[in-house]
C-alpha atoms as one frame of an Amber mdcrd trajectory, in Angstrom:
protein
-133.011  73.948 120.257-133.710  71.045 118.239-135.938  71.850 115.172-138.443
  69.431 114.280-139.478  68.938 110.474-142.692  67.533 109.594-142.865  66.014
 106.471-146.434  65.304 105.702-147.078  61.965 103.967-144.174  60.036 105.260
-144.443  57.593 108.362-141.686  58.449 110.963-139.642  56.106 109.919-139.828
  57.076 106.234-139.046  60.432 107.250-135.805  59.234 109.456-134.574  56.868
 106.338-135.010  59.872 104.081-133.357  62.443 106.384-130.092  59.929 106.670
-129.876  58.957 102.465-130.021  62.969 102.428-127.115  63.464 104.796-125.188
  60.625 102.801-125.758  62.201  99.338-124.229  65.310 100.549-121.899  63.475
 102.151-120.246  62.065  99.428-118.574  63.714  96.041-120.960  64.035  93.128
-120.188  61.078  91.398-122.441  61.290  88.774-121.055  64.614  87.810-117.515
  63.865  88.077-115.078  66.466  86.152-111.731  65.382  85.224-109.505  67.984
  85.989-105.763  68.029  84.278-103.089  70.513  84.489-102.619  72.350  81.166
 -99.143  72.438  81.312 -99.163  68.050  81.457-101.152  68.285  77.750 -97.616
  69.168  76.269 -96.410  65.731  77.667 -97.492  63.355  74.713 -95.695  60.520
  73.758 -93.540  59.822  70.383 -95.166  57.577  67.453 -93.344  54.746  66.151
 -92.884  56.438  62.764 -91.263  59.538  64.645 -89.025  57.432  67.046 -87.567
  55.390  63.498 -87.483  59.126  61.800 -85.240  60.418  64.677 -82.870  57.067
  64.952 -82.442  57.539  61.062 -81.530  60.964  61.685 -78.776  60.284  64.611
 -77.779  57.135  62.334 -77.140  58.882  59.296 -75.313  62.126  61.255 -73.018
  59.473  63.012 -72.104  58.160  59.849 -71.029  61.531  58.758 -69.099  62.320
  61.809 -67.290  58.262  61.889 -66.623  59.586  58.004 -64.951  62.802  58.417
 -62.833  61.191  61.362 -61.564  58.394  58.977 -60.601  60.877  56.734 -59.184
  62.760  58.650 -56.723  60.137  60.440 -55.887  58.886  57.594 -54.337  62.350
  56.247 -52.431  62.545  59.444 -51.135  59.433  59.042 -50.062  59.688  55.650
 -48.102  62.744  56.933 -46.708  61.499  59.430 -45.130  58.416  57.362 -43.627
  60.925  54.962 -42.361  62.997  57.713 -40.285  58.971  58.564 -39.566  58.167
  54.824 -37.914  62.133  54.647 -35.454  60.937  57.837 -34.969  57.512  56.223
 -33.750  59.650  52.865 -31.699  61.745  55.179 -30.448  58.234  57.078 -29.481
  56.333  53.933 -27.573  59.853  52.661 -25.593  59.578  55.741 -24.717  56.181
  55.121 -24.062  56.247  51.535 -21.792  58.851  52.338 -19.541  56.814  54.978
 -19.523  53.455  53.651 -20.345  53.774  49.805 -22.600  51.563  49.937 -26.820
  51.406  50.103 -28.633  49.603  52.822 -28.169  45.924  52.047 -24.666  46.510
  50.710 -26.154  48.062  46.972 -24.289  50.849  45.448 -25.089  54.392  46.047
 -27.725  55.832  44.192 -26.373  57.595  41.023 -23.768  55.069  39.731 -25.032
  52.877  36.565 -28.061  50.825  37.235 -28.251  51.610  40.411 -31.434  52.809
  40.519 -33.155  49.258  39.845 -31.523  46.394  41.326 -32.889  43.326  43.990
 -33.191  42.781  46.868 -35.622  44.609  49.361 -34.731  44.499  52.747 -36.387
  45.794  56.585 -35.160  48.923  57.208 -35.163  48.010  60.870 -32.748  45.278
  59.719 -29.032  45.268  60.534 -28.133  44.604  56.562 -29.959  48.318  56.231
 -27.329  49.689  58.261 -29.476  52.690  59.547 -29.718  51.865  63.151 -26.784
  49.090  63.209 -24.723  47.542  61.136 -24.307  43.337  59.737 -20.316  44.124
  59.846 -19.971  44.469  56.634 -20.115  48.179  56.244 -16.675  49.353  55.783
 -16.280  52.417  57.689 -19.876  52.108  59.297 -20.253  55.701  61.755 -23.669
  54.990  62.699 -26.502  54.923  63.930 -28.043  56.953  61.450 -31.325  56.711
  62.980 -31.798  56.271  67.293 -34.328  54.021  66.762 -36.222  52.885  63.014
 -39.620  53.683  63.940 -43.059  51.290  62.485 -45.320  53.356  60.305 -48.483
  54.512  61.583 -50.544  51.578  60.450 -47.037  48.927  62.150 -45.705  48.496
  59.489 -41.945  47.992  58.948 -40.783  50.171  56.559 -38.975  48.778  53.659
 -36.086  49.365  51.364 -36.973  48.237  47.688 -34.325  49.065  45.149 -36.463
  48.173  42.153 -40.021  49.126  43.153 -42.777  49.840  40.783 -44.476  52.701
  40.550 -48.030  52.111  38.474 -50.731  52.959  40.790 -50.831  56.226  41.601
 -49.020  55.898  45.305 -48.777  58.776  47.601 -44.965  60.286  46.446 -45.146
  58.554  43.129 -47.497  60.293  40.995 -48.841  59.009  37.385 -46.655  56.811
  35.425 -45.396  53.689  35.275 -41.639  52.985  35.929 -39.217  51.759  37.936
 -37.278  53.216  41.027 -35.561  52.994  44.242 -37.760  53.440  46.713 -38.403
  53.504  50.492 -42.281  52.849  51.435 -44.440  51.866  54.037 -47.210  49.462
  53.246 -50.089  51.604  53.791 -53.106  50.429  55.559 -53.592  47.973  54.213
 -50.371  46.665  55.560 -48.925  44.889  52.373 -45.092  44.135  52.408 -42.066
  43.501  50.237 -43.375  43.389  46.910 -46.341  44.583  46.970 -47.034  47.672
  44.641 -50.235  48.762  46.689 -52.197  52.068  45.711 -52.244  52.633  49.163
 -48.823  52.303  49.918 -46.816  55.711  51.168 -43.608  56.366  49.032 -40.302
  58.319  48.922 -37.774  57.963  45.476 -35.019  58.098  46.054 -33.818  57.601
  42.256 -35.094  56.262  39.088 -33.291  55.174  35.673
């Protein structure tokens, strides 16, 4: 059954407006009262300042230095072995050949006779006049090849036979002083060739005055 409400001082048509803004109000969400509702574990998701973001690419900068450092420093140790590891075979080479022909590469005397031990000129080891991997034709009684093939140093470089090379800077295989020698070397990395007494260069005496 249909209840009927009176609502005493209201016209009928008062009382129908008021009856449908009531149904309306209830009707609809309390906006008025709205509560914004988050989820607690979203408050954790705040976003980085500028001064933190330039903090942590200072940070990752400065540790990537570190890391490109001890890398450089550490290839360059292994390649300074492994060029003495080709300047020992070169000694070995040169030995060999000394020992066949009597004579150096380039056609010098054999280390030990008088003034052999500083004399000109430097030649390619990779050269035919060096006599390590082939021979010019003038290498009397020439039994090689000394070497299979004359490897580049690390940095490709050619290495290099200098009869009169000075030692004065502190090379790798020439310690402190400052005198002259028969030498062979590789150029380092910096690359530097026949006469060029580099600091960096990588060296093996084979005698000295």
């Amino acid at each position: 059954m249909r209840q009927i409400i009176f609502m005493k001082g209201f016209t009928p048509l008062e009382v129908q407006r008021h009856r449908r803004y009531d149904f309306y109000r209830k009707a609809q969400p309390p906006y008025d009262s709205v509560r914004v509702r988050t989820n607690p574990s979203l408050r954790l998701l705040t976003g980085f300042t500028i001064v933190e973001l330039l903090v942590t690419v200072s940070i990752i900068s400065l540790l990537s230095s570190v890391v490109l450092a001890s890398l450089n420093s550490a290839r360059t140790k292994s390649y300074t072995a492994r060029a003495q590891q080709d300047l020992a075979e070169f000694r070995k080479a040169i030995a060999l050949l000394e020992f066949d022909t009597n004579q150096a590469p380039n056609h010098h005397p054999i280390a030990g006779l008088p003034g052999s031990c500083q004399q000109d000129a430097e030649t390619y080891l990779d050269e035919t006049r060096a006599g390590i991997q082939a021979t010019d034709g003038a290498f009397p009684r020439w039994a090689g090849p000394y070497l299979q093939s004359v490897p580049k140093d690390p940095w490709g470089n050619r290495y290099i036979f200098d009869p009169d090379y000075r030692c004065f800077n502190n090379e790798v295989g020439c310690g402190s002083g400052d005198y002259w020698a028969r030498v062979v070397h590789s150029g380092g990395p910096n690359k530097s060739g026949i006469n060029a007494y580099e600091a960096d260069n990588i060296v093996l005496v084979l005698c000295r005055p």
